[in-house]
Every structure is written in C-alpha cells, then in structure tokens.
C-alpha positions as CSV (number, residue, x, y, z in Angstrom):
1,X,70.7,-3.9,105.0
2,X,69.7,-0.3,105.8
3,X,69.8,0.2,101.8
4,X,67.6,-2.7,100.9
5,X,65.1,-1.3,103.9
6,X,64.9,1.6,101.7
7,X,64.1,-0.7,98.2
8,X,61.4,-2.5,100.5
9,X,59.7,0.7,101.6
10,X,59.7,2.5,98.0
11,X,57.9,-1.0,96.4
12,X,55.3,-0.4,98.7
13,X,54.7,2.8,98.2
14,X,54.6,1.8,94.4
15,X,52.2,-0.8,95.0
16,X,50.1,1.5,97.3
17,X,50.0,3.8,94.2
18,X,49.0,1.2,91.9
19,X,46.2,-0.4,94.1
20,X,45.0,3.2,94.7
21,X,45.0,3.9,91.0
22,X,40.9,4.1,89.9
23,X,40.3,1.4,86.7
24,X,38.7,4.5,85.1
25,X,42.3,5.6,84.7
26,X,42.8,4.5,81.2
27,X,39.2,6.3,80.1
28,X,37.2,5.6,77.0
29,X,36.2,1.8,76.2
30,X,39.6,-0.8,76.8
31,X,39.7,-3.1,73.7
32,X,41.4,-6.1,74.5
33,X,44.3,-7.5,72.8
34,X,43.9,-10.2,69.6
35,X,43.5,-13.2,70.9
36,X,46.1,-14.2,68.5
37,X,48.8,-11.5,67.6
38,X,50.4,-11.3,64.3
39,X,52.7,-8.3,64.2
40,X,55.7,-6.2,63.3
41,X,57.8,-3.6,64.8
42,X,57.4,-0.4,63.0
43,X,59.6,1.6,65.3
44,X,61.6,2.7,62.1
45,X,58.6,3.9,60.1
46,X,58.8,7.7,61.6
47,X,62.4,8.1,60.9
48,X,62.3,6.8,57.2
49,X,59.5,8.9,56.3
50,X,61.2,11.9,57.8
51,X,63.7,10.9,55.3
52,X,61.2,10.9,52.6
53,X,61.0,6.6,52.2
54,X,57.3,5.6,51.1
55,X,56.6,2.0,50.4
56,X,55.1,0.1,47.6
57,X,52.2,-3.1,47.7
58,X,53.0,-6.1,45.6
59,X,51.5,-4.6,42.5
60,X,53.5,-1.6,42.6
61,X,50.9,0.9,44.3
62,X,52.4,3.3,47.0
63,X,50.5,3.0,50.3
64,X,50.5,3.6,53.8
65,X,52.9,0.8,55.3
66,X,50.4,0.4,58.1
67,X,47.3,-0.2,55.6
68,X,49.8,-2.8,53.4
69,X,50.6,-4.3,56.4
70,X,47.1,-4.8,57.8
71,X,45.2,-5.4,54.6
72,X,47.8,-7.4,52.6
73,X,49.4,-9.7,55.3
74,X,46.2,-9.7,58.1
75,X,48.6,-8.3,60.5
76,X,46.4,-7.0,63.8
77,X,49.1,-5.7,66.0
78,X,52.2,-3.1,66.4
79,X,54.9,-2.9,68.1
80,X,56.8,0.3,69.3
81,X,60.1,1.2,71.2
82,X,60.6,4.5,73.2
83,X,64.3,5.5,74.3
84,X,64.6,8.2,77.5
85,X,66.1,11.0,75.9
86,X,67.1,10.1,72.1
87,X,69.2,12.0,69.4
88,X,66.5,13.3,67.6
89,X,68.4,14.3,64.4
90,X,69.3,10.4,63.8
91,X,66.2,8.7,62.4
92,X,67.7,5.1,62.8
93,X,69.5,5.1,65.9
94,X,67.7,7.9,68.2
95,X,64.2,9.8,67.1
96,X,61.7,7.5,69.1
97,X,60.7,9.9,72.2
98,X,57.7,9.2,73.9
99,X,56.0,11.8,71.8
100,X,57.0,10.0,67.9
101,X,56.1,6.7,69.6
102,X,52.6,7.9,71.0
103,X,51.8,9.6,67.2
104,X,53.0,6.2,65.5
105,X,50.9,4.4,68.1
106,X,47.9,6.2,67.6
107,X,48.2,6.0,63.9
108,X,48.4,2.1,64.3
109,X,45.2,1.8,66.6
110,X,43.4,4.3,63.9
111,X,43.9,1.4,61.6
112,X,42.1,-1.1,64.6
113,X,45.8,-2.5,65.6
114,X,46.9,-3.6,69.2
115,X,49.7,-1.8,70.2
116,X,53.0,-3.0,71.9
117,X,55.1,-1.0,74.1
118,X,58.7,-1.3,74.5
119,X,61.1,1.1,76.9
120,X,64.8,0.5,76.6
121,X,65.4,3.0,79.5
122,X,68.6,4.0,77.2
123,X,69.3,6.7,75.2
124,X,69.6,4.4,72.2
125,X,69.8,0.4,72.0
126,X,69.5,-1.5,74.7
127,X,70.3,-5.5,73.6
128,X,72.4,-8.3,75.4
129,X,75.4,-7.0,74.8
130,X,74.5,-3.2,76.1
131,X,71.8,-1.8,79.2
132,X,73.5,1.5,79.2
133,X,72.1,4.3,81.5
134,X,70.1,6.9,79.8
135,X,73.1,9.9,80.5
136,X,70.9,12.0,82.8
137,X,70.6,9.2,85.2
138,X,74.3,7.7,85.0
139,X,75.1,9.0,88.1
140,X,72.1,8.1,90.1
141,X,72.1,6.0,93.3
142,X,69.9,2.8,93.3
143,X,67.2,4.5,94.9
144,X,67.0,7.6,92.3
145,X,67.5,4.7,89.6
146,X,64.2,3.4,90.8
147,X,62.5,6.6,91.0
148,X,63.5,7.3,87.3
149,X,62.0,4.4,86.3
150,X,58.7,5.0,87.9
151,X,58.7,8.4,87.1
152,X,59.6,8.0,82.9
153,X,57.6,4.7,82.8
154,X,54.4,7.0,84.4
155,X,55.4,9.8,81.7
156,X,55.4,7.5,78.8
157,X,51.7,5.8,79.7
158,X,50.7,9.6,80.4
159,X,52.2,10.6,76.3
160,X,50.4,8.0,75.5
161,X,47.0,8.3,77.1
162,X,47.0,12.4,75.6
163,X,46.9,10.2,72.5
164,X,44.1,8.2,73.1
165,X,46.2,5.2,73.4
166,X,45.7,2.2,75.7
167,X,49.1,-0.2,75.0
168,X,48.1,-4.0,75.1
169,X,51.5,-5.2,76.3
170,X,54.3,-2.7,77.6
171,X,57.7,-4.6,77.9
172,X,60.2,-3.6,81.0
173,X,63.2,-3.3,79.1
174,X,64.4,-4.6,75.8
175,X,66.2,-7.8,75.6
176,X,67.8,-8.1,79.2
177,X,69.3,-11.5,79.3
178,X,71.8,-10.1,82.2
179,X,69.8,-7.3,83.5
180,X,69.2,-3.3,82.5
181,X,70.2,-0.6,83.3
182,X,74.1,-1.5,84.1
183,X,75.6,-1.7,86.1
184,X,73.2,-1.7,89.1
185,X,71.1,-3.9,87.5
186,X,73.1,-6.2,86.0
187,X,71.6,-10.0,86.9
188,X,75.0,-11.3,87.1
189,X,75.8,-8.9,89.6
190,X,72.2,-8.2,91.5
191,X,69.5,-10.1,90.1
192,X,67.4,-8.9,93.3
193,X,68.1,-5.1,92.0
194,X,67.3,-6.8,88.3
195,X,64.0,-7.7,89.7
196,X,63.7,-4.6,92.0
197,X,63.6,-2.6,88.4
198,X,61.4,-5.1,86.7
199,X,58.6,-4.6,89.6
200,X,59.0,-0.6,89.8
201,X,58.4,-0.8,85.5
202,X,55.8,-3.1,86.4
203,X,53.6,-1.1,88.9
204,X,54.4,1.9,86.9
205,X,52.5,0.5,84.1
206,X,49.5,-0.7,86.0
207,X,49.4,2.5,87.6
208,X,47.8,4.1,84.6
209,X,46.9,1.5,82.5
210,X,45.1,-1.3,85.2
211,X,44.7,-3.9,81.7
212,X,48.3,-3.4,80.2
213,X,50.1,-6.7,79.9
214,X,53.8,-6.7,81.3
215,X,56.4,-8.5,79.0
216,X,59.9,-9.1,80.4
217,X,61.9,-10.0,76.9
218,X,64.9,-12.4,76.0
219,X,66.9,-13.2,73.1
220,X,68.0,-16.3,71.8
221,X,64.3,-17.9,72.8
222,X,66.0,-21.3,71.9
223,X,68.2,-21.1,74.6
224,X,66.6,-22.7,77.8
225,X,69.4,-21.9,80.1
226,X,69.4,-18.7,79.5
227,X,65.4,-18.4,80.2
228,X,65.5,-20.5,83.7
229,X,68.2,-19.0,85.0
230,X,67.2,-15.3,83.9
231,X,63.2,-15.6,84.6
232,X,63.5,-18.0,87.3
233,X,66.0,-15.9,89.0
234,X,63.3,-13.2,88.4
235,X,60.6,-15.0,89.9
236,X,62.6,-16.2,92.8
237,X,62.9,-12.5,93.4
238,X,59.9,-11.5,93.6
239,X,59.3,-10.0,90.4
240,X,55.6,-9.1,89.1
241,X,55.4,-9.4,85.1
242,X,52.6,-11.0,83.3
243,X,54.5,-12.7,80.0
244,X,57.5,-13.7,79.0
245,X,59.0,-11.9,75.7
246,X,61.4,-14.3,73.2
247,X,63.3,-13.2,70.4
248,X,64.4,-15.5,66.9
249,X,66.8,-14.9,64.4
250,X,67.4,-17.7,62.8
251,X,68.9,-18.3,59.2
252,X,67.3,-20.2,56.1
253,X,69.2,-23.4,57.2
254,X,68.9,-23.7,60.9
255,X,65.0,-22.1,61.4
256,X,63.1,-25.1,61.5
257,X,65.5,-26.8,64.4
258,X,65.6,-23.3,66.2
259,X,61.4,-23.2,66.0
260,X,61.2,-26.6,67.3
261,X,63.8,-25.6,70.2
262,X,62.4,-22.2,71.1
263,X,58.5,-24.0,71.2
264,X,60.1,-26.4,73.8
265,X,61.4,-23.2,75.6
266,X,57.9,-21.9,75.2
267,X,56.5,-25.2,77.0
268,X,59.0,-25.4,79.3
269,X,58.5,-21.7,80.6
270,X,54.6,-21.8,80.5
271,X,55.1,-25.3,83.1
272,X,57.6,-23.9,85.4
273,X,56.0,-19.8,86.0
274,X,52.5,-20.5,84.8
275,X,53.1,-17.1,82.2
276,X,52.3,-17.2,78.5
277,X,54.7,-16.6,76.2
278,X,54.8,-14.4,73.0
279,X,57.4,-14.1,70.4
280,X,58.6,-10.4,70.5
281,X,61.0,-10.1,67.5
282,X,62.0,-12.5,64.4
283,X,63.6,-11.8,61.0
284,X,65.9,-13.3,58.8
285,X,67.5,-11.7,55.8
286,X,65.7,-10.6,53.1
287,X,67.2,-12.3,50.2
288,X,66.0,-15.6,52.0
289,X,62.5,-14.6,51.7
290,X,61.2,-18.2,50.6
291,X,62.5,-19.4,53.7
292,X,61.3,-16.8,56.0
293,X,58.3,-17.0,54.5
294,X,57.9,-21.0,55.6
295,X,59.8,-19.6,59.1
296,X,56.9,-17.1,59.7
297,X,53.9,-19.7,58.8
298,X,55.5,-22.5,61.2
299,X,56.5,-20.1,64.1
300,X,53.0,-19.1,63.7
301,X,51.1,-21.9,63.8
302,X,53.2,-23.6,66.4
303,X,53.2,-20.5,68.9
304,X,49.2,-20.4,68.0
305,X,48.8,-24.1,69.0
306,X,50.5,-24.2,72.4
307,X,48.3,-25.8,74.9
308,X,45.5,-23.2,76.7
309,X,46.1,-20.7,74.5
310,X,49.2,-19.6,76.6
311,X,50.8,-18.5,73.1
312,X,49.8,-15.3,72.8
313,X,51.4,-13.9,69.0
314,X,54.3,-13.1,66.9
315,X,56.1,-10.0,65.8
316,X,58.4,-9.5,62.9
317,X,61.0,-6.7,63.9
318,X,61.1,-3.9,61.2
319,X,59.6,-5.5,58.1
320,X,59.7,-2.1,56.7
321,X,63.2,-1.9,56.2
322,X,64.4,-1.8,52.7
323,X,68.0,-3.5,52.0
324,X,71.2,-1.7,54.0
325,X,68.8,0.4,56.0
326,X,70.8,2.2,59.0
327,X,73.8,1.1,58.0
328,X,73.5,-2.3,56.6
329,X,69.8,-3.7,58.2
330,X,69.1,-6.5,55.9
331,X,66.7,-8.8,57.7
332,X,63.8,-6.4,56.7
333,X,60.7,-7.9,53.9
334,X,61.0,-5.1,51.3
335,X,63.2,-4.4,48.9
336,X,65.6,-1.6,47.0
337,X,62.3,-1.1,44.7
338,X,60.1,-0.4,47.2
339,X,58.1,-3.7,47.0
340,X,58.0,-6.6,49.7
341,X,59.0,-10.4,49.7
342,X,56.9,-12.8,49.8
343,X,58.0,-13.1,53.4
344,X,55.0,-11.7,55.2
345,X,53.1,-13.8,53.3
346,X,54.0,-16.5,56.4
347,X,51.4,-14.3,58.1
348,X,48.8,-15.2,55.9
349,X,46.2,-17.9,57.3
C-alpha cells in the first residue's frame, strides 16, 4: 500500500510538470501530422550506410532512399526507433541512440516528412517475446524504474528538439502485448505497473512536446483478444495514451483474411476506447512482392476509410532492407541489385 502511495504521488508530480510545461515548448511553427499517413520505418537506413549500402530507383539511378521513397511511392511519413544505451559498433542490432535517430529524423522532415517516434526502453529489441531492461536500470526499484523512464523519455524529446524536430506520434514502448520493461512491468504480472509506465512515457512526452500524439503498439493487430484484454486492461488502469499502434505480417496466402480481421479489430477498438487506430508495422517477404503490393493498396484504403477518420496511416517496417539483411531480414521491398519491388507501389493512390 505504502509503495503504491509512492506511484500515486510521483504521477502527480509528472502531471504537475506536464500541465506546467508552456505550449511554446516545442518552439518554431508545429506542422501537424498527414491527415493520412503512408510510411516506412527507416530505422536501419543509418547503419547500412555506415556500411557503405546506397539504393537504386526503378530505373537504375542511385538516390537518397528518403527522396525515392517520397517522390517514387508518395510516402509523407517516417518512422524511427531509439534504444537506451545501444552497441554502437552493430549497425543492425544496436546503433540507434537518441543522437542517430534525431540526425535521421531531421533528415526525414528536411524532405517535408512527419516523423514517428519509437522508444524500446531496451538496449536492443524490444518485441512480444522480450521487454528486457536497458542494463543500467536492471536493478532499479519500481520507483527509480519510473524515474528512468521520465527522465530518458524527456532526454530523447530534448535530442530531438536540438534538432529542430517536433515528432508527430512518439510510441511508449515497442510491441508490448504483455507489458515492458520485465519483469516489473510485465501485464500478466502488474498490468497497474504496465499502465503506471505507459502514463510516466506519456506525460514525459507532452512535457516537451504539448501536440505529440502517444501510440501504445501491438502485434498480431488481427488478434482481438489480445487488444481488449491488453488496452482495456490499460484503460481500466488509468492509462493516458492517445492511439492505439497495430502490427501485420501476413503472408501472400493469408493477407486478405488477416486485413479483413485486423480492420474489424480496428472498429472494434475505435467503439470500445474512443482512440484511433494506426497501423505501425507491415511487411511480407520480398519475393512475394505482387502480393504485398495488392496487401499494401487494400490495408491502405481500408485503414483510410474507417469511419470519422479515426484511421490515421500505415507504415511499412524497413522497406529499405535488401535480401538477408542482418542476418536473414527478408521481408524488405528492395532487392540484391539495389532496385525495389513493385511492392511500395501499394502506396501509390
């Protein structure tokens, strides 16, 4: 009891903070996000051209990736991952700090792009099957947990902001269908301590950026159980977040059955917590790239037709990637001869 006094008292303060913060915060003029967002991770793009990788258009011309993207496939928005305190001598797996994802971000909104925000809190990948505490914080008490939260969350905006950068949506975590940052909170275990961490994130954000969007992201976004019990138990909680963040990897047989499931999840989510929705990753493998370019048209146009505009975009995650990238990536739109698919083409209106 005494230690949940303690939680109650330090999301107040964090509130206080937030409410305190001025709206002139984020400085300069706040451009708001697409009003429809087509987009792809480019997390990777830093790494592989520190490893000398350049890409290719469709008629063979080497380019910025960020001007093919925009130009050749009409894509308006990024999105970006940051990791606490990466391996920064492993391009695929660590590199992102705050300071490569604020450079790659400001590169993206030099080309007119929205930018989305996502912190793991991890050292590396955070995903369903792994939240694991950054190592300077693995010994931390829940208390200190939620301090670290606050204070890297504030410390990312702040990288940011040097960099002229306003993020349109900053997710709390990455794919936390049982939680983050494990095993204090792990949903199965504490889904008050889940949504505790969600809030701190949260107000964090808003603290420096007042018009930043909050994203709490799932995978599976076909899988409705997994969305009520996981956002509703956030809700019940008393978390604060704005949308809710689905994931889609289908294959060339099963997409158009998994679209048609994960736009009922969309509905379904949008009726019972009032928040839009927006489709944070999807890929399929790049030797199917008929297929996902007929997946990436319908996801599209379905996500862009939900009722009051409550579907707010869709990102491809790491389109970049040429075949058997860090160590065997193949659900990437390029290929071996630095050329894409015709799978962004989806993207195309």
């Amino acid at each position: 009891m005494k230690k949940w006094k303690s939680r109650g008292l330090l999301a107040l303060l964090l509130t206080a903070m937030m409410l305190l913060s001025p709206l002139s915060a984020e400085g300069g003029v706040v451009e708001a996000a697409p009003t429809f967002a087509k987009g792809a991770d480019i997390s990777w793009v830093a790494g592989m051209e520190a490893q000398g990788y350049k890409w290719k258009d469709k008629n063979g011309t080497t380019r910025d990736i960020l001007d093919i993207l925009k130009k050749d496939y009409g894509l308006n928005s990024v999105r970006i991952r940051v990791w606490v305190n990466p391996n920064m001598s492993d391009y695929g797996n660590g590199y992102m700090n705050a300071d490569k994802a604020a450079a790659l971000a400001a590169r993206a909104k030099a080309q007119g792009m929205s930018v989305m925000l996502t912190l793991h809190y991890c050292d590396s990948w955070a995903d369903p099957g792994k939240q694991t505490k950054p190592a300077a914080w693995s010994s931390f008490t829940f208390q200190q947990l939620m301090d670290a939260v606050w204070s890297h969350t504030v410390y990312v905006m702040n990288t940011m902001k040097a960099k002229g950068v306003t993020p349109d949506w900053v997710q709390i975590g990455n794919e936390t269908n049982n939680g983050m940052l494990w095993e204090d909170g792990k949903a199965s275990v504490s889904m008050k301590n889940y949504a505790w961490l969600v809030n701190t994130g949260n107000n964090a954000v808003k603290s420096i950026f007042p018009s930043a969007k909050t994203i709490v992201h799932l995978s599976n976004g076909y899988d409705n159980s997994l969305f009520v019990w996981n956002i509703g138990g956030l809700v019940s909680n008393g978390a604060s977040f704005d949308i809710i963040g689905m994931s889609l990897y289908p294959t060339a047989s099963d997409w158009q059955t998994k679209v048609n499931q994960t736009i009922a999840n969309a509905n379904d989510m949008i009726s019972r917590y009032g928040k839009s929705v927006i489709i944070s990753e999807i890929g399929m493998d790049y030797s199917q790239a008929a297929a996902s370019k007929s997946f990436i048209s319908d996801i599209k146009t379905k996500v862009r037709n939900i009722a009051g505009g409550k579907g707010l975009g869709v990102f491809y995650w790491e389109p970049q990637a040429t075949p058997g990238y860090n160590s065997g990536y193949n659900l990437g739109a390029w290929q071996a001869d630095g050329k894409p698919t015709v799978a962004l083409e989806g993207f195309l209106n």
